[in-house]
C-alpha positions as a LaTeX table, in Angstrom:
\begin{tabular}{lrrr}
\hline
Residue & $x$ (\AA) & $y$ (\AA) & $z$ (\AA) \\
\hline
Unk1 & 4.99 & 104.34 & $-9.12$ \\
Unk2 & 5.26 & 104.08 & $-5.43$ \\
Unk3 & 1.84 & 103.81 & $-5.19$ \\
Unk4 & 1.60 & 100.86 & $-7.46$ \\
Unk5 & 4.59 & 98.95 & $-5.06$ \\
Unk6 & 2.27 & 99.93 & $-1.84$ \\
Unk7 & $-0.49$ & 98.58 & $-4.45$ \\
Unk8 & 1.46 & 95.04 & $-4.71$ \\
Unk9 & 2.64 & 94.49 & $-1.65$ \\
Unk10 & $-0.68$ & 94.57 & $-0.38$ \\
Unk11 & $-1.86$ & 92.13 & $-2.66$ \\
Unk12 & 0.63 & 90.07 & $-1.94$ \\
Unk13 & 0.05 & 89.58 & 1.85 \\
Unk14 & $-3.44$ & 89.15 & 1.43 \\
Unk15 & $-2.79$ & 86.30 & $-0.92$ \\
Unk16 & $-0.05$ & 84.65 & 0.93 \\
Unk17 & $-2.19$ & 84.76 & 4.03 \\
Unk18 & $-5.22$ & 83.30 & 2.04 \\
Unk19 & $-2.85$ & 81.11 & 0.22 \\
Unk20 & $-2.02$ & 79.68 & 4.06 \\
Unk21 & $-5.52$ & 79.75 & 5.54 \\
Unk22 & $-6.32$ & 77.89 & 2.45 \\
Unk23 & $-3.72$ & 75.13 & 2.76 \\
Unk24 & $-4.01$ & 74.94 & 6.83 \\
Unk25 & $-7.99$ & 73.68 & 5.69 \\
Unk26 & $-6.75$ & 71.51 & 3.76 \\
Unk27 & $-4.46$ & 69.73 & 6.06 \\
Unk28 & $-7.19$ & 70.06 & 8.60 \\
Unk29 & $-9.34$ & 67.65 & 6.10 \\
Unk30 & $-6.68$ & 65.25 & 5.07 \\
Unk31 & $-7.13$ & 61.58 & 4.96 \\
Unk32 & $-6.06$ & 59.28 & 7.80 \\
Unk33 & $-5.15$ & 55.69 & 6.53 \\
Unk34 & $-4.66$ & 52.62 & 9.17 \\
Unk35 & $-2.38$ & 49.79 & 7.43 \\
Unk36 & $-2.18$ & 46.92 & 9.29 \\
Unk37 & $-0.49$ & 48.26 & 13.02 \\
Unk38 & 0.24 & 51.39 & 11.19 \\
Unk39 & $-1.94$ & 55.01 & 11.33 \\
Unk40 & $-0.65$ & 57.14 & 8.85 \\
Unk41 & $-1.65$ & 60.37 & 6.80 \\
Unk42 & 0.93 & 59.02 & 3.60 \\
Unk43 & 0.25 & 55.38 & 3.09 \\
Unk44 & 2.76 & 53.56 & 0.47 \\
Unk45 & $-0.79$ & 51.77 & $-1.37$ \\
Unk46 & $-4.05$ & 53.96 & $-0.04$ \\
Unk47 & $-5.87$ & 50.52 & $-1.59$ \\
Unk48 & $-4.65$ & 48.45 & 0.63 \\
Unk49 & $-5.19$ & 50.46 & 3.41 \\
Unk50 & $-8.68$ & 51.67 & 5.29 \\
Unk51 & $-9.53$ & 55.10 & 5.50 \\
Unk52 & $-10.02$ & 56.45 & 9.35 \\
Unk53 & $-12.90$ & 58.76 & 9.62 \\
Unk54 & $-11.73$ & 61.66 & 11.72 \\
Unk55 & $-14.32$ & 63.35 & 13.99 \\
Unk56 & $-13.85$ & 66.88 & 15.31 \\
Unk57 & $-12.68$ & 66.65 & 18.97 \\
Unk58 & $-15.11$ & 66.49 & 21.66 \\
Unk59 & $-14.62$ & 68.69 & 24.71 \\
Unk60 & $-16.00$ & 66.47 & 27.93 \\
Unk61 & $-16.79$ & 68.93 & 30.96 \\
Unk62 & $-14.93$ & 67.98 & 34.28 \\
Unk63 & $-16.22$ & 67.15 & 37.57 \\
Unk64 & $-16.22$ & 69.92 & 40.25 \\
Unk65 & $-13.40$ & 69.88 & 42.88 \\
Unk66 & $-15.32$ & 68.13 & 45.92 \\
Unk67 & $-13.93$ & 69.78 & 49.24 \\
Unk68 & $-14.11$ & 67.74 & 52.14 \\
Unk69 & $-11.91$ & 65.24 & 52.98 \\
Unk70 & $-10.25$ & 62.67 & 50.51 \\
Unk71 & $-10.56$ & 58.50 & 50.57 \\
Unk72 & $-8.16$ & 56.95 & 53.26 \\
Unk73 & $-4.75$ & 55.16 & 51.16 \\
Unk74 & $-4.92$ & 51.83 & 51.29 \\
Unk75 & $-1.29$ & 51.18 & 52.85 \\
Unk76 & 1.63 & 53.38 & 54.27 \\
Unk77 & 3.45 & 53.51 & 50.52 \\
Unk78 & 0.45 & 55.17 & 49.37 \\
Unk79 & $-0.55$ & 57.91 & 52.24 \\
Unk80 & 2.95 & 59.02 & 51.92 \\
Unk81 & 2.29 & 59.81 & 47.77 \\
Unk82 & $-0.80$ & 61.50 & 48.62 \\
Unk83 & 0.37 & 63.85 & 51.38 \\
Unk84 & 3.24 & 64.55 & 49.79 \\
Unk85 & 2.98 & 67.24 & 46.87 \\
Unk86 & 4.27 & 66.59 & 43.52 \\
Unk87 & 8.23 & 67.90 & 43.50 \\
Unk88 & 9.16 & 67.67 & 46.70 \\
Unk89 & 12.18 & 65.83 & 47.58 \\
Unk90 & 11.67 & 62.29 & 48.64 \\
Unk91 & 12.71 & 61.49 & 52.26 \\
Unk92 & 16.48 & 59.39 & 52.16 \\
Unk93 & 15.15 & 56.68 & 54.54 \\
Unk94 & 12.54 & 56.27 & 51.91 \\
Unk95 & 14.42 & 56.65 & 48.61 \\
Unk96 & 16.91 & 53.82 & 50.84 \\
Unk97 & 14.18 & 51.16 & 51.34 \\
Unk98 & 13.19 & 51.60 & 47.51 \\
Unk99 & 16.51 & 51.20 & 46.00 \\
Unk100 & 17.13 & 47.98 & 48.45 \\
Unk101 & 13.85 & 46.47 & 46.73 \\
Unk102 & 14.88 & 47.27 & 43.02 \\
Unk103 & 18.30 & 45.57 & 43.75 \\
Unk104 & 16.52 & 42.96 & 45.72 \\
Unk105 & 14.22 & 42.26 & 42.17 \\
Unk106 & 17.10 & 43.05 & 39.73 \\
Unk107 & 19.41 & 40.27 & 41.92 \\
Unk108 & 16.63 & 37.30 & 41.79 \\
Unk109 & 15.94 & 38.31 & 37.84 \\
Unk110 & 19.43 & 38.00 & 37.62 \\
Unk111 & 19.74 & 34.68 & 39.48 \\
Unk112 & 16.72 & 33.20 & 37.48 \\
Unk113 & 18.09 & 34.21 & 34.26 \\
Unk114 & 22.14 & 33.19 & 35.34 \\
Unk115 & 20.44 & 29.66 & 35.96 \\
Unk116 & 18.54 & 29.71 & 32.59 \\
Unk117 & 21.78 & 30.37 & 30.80 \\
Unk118 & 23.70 & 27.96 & 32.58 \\
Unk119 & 21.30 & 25.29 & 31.82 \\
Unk120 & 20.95 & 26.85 & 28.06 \\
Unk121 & 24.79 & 26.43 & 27.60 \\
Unk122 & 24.71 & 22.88 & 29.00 \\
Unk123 & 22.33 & 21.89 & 26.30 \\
Unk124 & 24.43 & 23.94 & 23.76 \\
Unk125 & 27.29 & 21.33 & 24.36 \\
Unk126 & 29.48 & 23.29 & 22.35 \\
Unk127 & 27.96 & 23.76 & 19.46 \\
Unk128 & 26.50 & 20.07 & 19.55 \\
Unk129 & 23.36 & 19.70 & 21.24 \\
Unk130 & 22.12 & 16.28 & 21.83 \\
Unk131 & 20.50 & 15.13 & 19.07 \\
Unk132 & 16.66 & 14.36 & 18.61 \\
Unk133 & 14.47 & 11.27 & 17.54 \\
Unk134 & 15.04 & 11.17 & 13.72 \\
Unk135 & 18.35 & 13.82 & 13.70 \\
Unk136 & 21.76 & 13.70 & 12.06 \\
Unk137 & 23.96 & 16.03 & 12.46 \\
Unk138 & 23.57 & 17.11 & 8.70 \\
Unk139 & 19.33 & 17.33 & 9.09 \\
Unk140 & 18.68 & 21.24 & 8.07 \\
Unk141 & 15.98 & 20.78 & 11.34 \\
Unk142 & 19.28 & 19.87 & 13.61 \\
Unk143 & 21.07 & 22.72 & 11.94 \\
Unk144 & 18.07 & 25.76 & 12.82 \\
Unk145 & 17.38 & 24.09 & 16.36 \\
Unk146 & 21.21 & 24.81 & 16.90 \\
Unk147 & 21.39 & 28.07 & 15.41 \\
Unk148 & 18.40 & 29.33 & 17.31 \\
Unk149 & 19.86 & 27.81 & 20.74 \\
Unk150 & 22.86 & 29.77 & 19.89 \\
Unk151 & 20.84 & 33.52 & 19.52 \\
Unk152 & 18.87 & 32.59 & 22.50 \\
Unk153 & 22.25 & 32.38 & 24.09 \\
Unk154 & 23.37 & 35.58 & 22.86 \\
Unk155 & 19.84 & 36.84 & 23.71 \\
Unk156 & 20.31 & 36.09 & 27.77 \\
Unk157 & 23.96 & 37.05 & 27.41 \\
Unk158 & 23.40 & 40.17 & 26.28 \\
Unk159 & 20.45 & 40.45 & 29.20 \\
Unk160 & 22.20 & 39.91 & 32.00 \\
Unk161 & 25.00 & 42.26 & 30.68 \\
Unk162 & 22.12 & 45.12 & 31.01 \\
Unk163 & 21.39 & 43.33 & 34.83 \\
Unk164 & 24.97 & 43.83 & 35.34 \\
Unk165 & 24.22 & 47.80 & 34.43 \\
Unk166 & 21.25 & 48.22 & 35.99 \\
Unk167 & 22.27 & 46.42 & 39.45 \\
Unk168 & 25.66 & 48.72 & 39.56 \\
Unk169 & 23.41 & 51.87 & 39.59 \\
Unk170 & 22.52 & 50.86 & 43.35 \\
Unk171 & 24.40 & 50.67 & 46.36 \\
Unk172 & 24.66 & 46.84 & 47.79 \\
Unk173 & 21.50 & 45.79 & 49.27 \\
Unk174 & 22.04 & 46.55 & 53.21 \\
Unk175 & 19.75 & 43.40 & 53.92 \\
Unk176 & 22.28 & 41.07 & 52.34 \\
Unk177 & 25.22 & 43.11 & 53.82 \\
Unk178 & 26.75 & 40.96 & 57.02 \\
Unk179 & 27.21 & 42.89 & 59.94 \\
Unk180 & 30.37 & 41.43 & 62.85 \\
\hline
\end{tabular}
């Protein structure tokens, strides 16, 4: 009787393990759809959708290491990458000058965009923008350029909320700072 267990268990293995060399080969082979943007293995409508031939991946054979010595950087930002090795801390003087040029960009995207909104609401009026050649204030054309003056509002709002955010994650730009 024990024998006949041994027996099963046995057969079992081998058939689970042919069961999943069997069903990784058939993954390996499955169909690859592309639906409009979408690349997908489990399209909704295989029809509509064009079938991807898959090719086996190609292996391309790298260039040899060249030793000598390497192409001069073009400017002062870029020697400093190159020498320095991947993981090393980044001098403060350095990480300094690059966080006073994000604020310096974050602080005239804010100002162009504070501007845009400014001139948005003006044109909002309240509610009321001025009204176009052939608009009442009851034409449904009135009524959508309104409502989409009002989400661009929002829109710019909402973005210079998130300049708000990303300007207080730097210390005040030194260059603008005043010094007695």
């Amino acid at each position: 009787m024990t024998i006949g267990l041994k027996l099963m268990k046995t057969t079992w293995k081998w058939m689970v393990i042919g069961l999943s060399i069997s069903v990784g080969f058939a993954i390996a082979n499955q169909a690859v759809y592309k639906c409009g943007q979408e690349i997908t293995n489990q399209p909704l409508d295989p029809s509509q959708c064009q079938q991807l031939l898959i090719s086996s991946p190609t292996q391309i054979e790298g260039t040899r290491v060249q030793t000598g010595q390497a192409a001069k950087p073009l400017n002062a930002a870029t020697a400093n990458a190159v020498e320095r090795p991947l993981n090393t801390p980044v001098p403060a003087q350095e990480s300094l000058q690059r966080n006073a040029q994000a604020r310096t960009i974050l602080e005239d995207e804010w100002q162009k965009l504070s501007d845009r909104y400014a001139e948005m609401v003006r044109n909002f009026n309240g509610g009321q923008p001025a009204l176009l050649a052939g608009e009442s204030l009851q034409h449904p054309q009135y009524k959508r350029r309104t409502s989409e003056m009002q989400v661009h509002i929002e829109r710019m709002a909402r973005d210079m909320v998130a300049l708000n955010r990303e300007l207080a994650r730097y210390a005040p730009n030194l260059a603008t700072v005043k010094t007695q």
